[in-house]
C-alpha positions as CSV (number, residue, x, y, z in Angstrom):
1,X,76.2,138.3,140.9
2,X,78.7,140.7,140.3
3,X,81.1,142.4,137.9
4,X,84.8,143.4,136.7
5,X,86.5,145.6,134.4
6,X,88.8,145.0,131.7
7,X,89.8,141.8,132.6
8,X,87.6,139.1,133.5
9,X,87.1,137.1,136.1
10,X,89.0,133.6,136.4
11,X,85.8,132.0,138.1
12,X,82.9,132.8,140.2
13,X,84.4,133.3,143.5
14,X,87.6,135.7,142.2
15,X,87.9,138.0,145.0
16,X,88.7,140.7,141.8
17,X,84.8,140.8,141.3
18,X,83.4,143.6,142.6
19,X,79.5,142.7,144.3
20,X,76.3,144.4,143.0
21,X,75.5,146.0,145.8
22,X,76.5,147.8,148.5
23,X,75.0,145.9,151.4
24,X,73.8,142.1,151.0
25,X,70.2,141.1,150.4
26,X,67.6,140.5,153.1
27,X,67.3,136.8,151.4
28,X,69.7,134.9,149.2
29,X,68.5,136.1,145.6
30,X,70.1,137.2,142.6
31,X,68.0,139.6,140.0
32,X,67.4,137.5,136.6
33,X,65.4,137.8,133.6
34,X,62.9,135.5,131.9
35,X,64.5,134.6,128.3
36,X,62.6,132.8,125.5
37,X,64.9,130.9,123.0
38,X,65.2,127.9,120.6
39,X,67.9,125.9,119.8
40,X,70.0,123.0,118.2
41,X,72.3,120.2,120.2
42,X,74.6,118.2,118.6
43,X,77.1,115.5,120.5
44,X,80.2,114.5,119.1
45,X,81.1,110.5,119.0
46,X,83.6,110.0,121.8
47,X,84.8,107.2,119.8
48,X,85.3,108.9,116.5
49,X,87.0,112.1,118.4
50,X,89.7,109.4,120.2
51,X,90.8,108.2,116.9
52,X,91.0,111.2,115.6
53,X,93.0,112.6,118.7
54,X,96.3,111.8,117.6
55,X,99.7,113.2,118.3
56,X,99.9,115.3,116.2
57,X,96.8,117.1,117.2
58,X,97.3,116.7,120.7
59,X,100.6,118.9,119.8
60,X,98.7,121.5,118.2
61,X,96.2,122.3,121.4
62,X,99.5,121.7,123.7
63,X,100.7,125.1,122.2
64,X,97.5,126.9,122.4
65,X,97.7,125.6,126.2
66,X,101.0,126.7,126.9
67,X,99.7,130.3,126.1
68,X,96.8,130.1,127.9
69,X,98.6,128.9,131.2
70,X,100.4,132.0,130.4
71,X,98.3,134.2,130.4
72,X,96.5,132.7,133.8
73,X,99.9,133.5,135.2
74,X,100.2,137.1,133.9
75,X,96.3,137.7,135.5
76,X,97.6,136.6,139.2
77,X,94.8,133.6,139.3
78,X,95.1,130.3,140.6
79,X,97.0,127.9,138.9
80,X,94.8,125.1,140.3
81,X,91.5,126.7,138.4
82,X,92.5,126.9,135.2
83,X,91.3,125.0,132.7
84,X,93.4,123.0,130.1
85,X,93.3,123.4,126.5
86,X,92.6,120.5,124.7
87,X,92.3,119.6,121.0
88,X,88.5,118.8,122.1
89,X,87.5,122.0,123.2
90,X,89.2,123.3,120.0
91,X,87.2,121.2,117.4
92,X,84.3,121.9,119.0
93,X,84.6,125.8,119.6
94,X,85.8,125.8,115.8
95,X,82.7,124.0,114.5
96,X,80.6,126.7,116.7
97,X,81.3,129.0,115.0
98,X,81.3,127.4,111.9
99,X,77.8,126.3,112.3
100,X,76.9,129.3,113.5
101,X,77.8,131.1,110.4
102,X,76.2,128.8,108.3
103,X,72.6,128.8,110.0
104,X,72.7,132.9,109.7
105,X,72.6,132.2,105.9
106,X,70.2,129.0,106.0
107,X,67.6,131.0,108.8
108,X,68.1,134.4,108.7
109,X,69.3,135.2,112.2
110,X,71.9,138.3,112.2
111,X,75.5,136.9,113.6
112,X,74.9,138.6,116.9
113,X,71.6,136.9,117.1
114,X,73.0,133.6,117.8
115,X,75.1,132.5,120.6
116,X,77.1,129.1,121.5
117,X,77.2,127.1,125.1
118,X,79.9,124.5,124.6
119,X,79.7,120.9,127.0
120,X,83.8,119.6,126.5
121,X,85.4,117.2,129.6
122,X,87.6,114.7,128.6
123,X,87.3,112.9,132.6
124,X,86.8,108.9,131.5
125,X,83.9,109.2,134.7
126,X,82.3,112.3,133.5
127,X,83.1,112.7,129.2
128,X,81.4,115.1,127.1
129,X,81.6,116.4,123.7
130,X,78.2,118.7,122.9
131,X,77.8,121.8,121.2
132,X,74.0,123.9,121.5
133,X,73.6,127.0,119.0
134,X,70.9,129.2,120.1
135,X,69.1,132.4,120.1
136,X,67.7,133.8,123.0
137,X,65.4,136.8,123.9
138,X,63.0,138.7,126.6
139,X,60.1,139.0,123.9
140,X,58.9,137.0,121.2
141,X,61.5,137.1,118.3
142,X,63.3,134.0,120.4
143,X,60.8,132.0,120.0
144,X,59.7,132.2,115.7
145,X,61.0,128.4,114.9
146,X,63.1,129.1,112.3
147,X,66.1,127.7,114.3
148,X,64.2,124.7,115.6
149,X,63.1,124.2,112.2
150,X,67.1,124.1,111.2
151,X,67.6,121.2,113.7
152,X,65.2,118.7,111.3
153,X,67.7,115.7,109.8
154,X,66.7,116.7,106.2
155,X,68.1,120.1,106.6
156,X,71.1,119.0,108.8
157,X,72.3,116.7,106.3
158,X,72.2,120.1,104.1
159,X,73.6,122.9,106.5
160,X,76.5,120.3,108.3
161,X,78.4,120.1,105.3
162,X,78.2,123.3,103.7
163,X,79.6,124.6,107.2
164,X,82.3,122.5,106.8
165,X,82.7,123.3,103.4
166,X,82.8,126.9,103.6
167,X,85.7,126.6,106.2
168,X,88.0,125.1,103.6
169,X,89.6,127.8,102.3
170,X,89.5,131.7,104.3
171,X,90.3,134.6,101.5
172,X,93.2,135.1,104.5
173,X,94.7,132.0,103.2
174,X,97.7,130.9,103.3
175,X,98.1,133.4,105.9
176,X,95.6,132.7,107.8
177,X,95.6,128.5,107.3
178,X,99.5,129.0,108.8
179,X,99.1,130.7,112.0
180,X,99.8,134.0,110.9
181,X,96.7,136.0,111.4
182,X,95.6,134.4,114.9
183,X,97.0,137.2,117.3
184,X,99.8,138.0,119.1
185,X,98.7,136.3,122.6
186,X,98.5,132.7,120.6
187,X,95.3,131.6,121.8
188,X,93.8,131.1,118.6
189,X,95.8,128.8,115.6
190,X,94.1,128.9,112.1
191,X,91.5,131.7,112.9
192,X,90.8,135.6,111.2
193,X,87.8,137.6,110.9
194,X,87.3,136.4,107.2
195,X,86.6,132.7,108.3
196,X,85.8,131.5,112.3
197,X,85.6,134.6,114.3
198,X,82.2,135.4,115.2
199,X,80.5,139.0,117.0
200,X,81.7,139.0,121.1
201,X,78.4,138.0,122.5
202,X,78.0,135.4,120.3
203,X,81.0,133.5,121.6
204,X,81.4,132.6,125.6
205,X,85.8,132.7,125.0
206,X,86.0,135.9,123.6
207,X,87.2,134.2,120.4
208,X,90.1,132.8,121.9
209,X,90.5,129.2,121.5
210,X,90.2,128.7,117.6
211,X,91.8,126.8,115.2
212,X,90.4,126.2,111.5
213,X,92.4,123.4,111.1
214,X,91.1,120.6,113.2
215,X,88.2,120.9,111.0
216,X,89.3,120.8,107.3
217,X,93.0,119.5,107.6
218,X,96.8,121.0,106.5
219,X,97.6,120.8,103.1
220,X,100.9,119.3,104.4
221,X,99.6,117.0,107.3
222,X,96.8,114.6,106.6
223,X,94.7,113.5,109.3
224,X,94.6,117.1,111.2
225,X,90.9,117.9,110.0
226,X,88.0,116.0,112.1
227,X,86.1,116.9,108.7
228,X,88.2,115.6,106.1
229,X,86.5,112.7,104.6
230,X,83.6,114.8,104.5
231,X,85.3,117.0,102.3
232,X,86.6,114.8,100.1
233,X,82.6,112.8,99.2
């Protein structure tokens, strides 16, 4: 549809974005390519993410928020477009690319091979809570099964936990567990390149929007980790 540079665009009607071409189409069409791909759904319980949205969580996205409305501001977009920061959306970016990691060991993709689309809205008329891992491509490499194959309950039950598992300690820690390593904008918590952050392309936030411990927990505050009494069976 069109394009910017440096700094994105804050949605798909920014006046910023600069049009393909010079002088509209004859008829309303947009070029495209056809992609083949796999890949693997999962939806969160609503229930089980309410009880675990407490507030002390809640206080955790709120400063991750904070940041982001300030760096709306700083862009010159509309206040009225921009999307809040919730400890949702952070959970389920987090266990993105936690999962994301994990099936590059259990299938063989590369990092860059895989990519995340995340469904978060927290609207009582309209709630979701989905995450979909895949691997797309114009020829036939999208399409081998090995990803597909990943989404069977029997291997699941193995490469769920041992995702969660592997983001229980970062060789960054403590460092990295306390904030310290997540960049100077703040948009990111408990994140470094040694545990969540995954290749550009692979993530649709730029890895922003990260934090390590709504998975596994604080040493110091129980309850912070959706994962927790998985790590602990």
């Amino acid at each position: 549809k069109g394009f910017t540079r440096i700094i994105p665009p804050g949605d798909e009607d920014d006046a910023k974005m600069a049009p393909i071409r010079e002088n509209p189409p004859p008829h309303d069409w947009l070029p495209a390519i056809e992609v083949r791909g796999e890949g693997i759904f999962l939806e969160f319980s609503a229930h089980a993410l309410n009880q675990w949205d407490d507030e002390y969580v809640k206080a955790r996205a709120k400063r991750v928020d904070e940041n982001w409305a300030l760096e709306w501001q700083n862009r010159g977009y509309d206040p009225a477009k921009r999307r809040t920061i919730t400890a949702r959306f952070l959970l389920l970016h987090t266990f993105a690319h936690a999962f994301m990691r994990q099936l590059t060991l259990d299938c063989g993709y590369s990092t860059a091979a895989l990519r995340e689309r995340l469904y978060v809205r927290e609207e009582p008329e309209f709630s979701m809570a989905g995450v979909l891992i895949y691997t797309g491509t114009s020829d036939a490499d999208g399409t081998l099964g090995g990803l597909q194959r990943q989404g069977e309950a029997a291997r699941l039950l193995r490469s769920l936990p041992a995702a969660i598992q592997s983001m229980e300690w970062c060789s960054s820690d403590p460092l990295c567990i306390e904030g310290v390593l997540s960049g100077q904008a703040g948009l990111s918590i408990s994140a470094c390149h040694a545990c969540v952050l995954a290749p550009e392309t692979a993530c649709e936030e730029f890895n922003r929007f990260l934090d390590r411990a709504l998975l596994v927990g604080l040493p110091e505050q129980k309850g912070v980790g959706y994962f927790e009494g998985l790590l602990r069976t």
